[in-house]
C-alpha positions in Angstrom: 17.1 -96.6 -46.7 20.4 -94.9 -46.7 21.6 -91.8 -45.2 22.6 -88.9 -47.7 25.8 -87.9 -48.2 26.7 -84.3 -46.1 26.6 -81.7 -48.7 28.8 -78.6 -48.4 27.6 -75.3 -46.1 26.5 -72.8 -49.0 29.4 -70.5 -47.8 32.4 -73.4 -47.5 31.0 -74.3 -51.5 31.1 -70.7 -52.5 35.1 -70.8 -50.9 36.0 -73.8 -53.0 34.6 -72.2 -56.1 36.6 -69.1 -55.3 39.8 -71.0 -55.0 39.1 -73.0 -57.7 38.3 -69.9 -60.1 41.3 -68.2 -58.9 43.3 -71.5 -59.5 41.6 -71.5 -63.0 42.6 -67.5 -63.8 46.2 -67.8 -62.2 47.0 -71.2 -65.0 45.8 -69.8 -68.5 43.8 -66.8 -69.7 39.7 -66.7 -69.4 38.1 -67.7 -72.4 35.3 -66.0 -73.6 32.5 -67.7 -72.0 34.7 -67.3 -68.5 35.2 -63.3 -69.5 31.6 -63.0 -70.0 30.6 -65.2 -67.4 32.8 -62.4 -65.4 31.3 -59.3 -66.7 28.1 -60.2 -66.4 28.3 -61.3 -62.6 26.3 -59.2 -60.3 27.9 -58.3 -57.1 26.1 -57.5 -53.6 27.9 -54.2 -52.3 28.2 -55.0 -48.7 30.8 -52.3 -48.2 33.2 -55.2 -47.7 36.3 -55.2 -49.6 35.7 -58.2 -50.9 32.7 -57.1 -52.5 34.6 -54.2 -54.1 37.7 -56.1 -55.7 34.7 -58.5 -56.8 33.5 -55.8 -58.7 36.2 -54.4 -59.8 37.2 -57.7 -62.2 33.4 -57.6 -63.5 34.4 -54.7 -64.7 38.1 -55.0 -66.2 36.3 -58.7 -67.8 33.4 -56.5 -69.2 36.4 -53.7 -70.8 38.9 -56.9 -71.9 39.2 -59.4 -74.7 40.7 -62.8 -74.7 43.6 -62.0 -77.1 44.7 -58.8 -75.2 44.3 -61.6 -72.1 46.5 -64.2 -73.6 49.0 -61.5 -74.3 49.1 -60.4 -70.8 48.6 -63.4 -68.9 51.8 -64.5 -70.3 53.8 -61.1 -69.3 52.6 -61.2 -66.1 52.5 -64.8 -64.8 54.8 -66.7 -67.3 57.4 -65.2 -69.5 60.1 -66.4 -71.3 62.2 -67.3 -68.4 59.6 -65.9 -65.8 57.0 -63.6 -65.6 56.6 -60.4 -64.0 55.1 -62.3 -60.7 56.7 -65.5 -60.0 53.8 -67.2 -58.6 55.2 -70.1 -56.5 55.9 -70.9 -52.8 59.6 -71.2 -53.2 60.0 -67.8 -54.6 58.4 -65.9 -52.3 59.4 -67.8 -48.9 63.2 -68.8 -50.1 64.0 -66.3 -52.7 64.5 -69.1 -55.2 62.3 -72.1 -57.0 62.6 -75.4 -56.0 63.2 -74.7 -52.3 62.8 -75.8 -49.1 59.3 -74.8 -49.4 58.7 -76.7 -52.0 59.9 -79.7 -50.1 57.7 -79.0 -47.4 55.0 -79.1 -49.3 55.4 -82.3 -51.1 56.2 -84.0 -47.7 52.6 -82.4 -46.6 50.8 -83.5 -50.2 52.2 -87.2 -50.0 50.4 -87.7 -46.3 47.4 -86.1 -47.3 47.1 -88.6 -50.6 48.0 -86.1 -53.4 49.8 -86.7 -56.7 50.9 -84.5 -59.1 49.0 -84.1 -62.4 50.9 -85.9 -64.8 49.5 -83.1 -67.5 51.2 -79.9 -65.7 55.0 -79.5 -65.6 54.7 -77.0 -63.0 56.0 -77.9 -59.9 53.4 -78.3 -56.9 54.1 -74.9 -55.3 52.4 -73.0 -57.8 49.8 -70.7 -56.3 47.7 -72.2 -58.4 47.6 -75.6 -57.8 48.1 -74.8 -53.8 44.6 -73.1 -54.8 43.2 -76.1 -56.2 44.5 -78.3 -53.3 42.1 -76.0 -51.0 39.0 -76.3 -53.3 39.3 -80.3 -52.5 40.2 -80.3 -49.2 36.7 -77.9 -49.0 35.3 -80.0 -51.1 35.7 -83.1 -48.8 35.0 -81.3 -45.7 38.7 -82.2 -44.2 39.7 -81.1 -40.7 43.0 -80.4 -42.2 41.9 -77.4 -44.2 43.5 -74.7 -41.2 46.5 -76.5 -41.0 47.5 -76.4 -45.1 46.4 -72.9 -45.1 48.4 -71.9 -42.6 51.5 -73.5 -43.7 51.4 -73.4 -47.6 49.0 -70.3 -48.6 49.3 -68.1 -45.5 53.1 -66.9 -45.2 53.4 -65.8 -49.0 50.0 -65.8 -51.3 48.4 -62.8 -50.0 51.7 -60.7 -51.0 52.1 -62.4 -54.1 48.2 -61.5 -55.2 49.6 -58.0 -53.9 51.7 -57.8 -56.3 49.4 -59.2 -59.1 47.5 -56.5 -58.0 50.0 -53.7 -59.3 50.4 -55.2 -62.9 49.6 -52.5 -65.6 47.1 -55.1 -66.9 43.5 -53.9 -65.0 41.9 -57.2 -65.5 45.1 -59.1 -63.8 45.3 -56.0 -61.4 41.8 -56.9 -60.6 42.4 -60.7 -60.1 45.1 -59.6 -57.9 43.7 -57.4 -55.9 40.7 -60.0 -55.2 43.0 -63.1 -54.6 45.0 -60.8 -52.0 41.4 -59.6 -49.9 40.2 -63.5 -50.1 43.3 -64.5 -48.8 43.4 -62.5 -45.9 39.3 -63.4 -45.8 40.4 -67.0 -45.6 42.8 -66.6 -42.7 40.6 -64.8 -40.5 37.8 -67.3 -41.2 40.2 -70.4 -40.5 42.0 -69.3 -37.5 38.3 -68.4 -36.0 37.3 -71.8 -37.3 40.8 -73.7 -35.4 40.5 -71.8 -32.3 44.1 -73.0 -31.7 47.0 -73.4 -33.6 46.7 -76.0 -36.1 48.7 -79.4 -35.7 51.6 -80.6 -37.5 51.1 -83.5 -39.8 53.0 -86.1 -39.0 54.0 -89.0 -40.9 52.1 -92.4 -40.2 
């Protein structure tokens, strides 16, 4: 007889979800089984802010549509040369892309054992793909969860959520405004979780 494998805490596999919808929202407009999906999703009111931004995007997905989505998803977060956020690392921590952040953070991916996708052209310091680095790190219960937070999401993702958060767009306003209170959620949780300051990775 074998042992199981662990399975995630109920709380660490609703976090990976959470990154890994917010990962999904920040690279291409909902569709309309994710809009729905959205509006329909019915939210305990805890009197946390959490629990508010969470219903506030149930309620910009149940007023949107995906074409007025597409359309806005590209003004905000893409553009013709940019968008109105420029969601990446380098941008926010160095005032320019492909920075020293950037650099950082591939140093980090390689000794954790991540490649880029060869399917997106963005580079790695996109919030979302920093996003989808967390869901699997959750996802594989790693120790080194604290110490990639702290480094690559902490100094820079909560502000630019912030400022997601005042797009004219309410369902990207929303989304914003969410990604920005889970953020802060996160680093709470994770600095209670390290009890010290997390360790460098170093490489082998």
């Amino acid at each position: 007889m074998t042992d199981a494998l662990p399975t995630l805490k109920e709380a660490d596999a609703l976090r990976a979800d959470i990154y890994r919808l917010l990962a999904t929202l920040l690279r291409q407009p909902p569709d309309t089984e994710l809009l729905n999906w959205l509006a329909e999703l019915a939210i305990e009111q805890d009197g946390s802010r959490l629990a508010e931004c969470w219903q506030s995007l149930a309620v910009a997905a149940n007023g949107a549509n995906t074409e007025g989505l597409q359309r806005a998803h590209f003004r905000h977060l893409v553009g013709v040369i940019q968008g109105e956020v420029v969601p990446y690392a380098s941008w926010y921590r160095n005032g320019e892309l492909m920075e020293a952040a950037l650099v950082a953070l591939r140093q980090d991916l390689k000794v954790l054992g991540f490649e880029r996708s060869e399917h997106t052209r963005d580079p790695e310091d996109h919030l979302a793909a920093l996003c989808e680095v967390m869901a699997m790190l959750i996802d594989v219960e790693s120790s080194e969860q604290g110490y990639f937070f702290s480094q690559h999401l902490a100094p820079w993702a909560a502000s630019c959520f912030a400022d997601l958060g005042q797009v004219d767009t309410a369902f990207y306003a929303a989304l914003g405004q969410l990604g920005s209170a889970f953020m802060e959620s996160e680093q709470a949780r994770l600095r209670v979780d390290a009890g010290h300051t997390p360790v460098r990775i170093l490489e082998p």
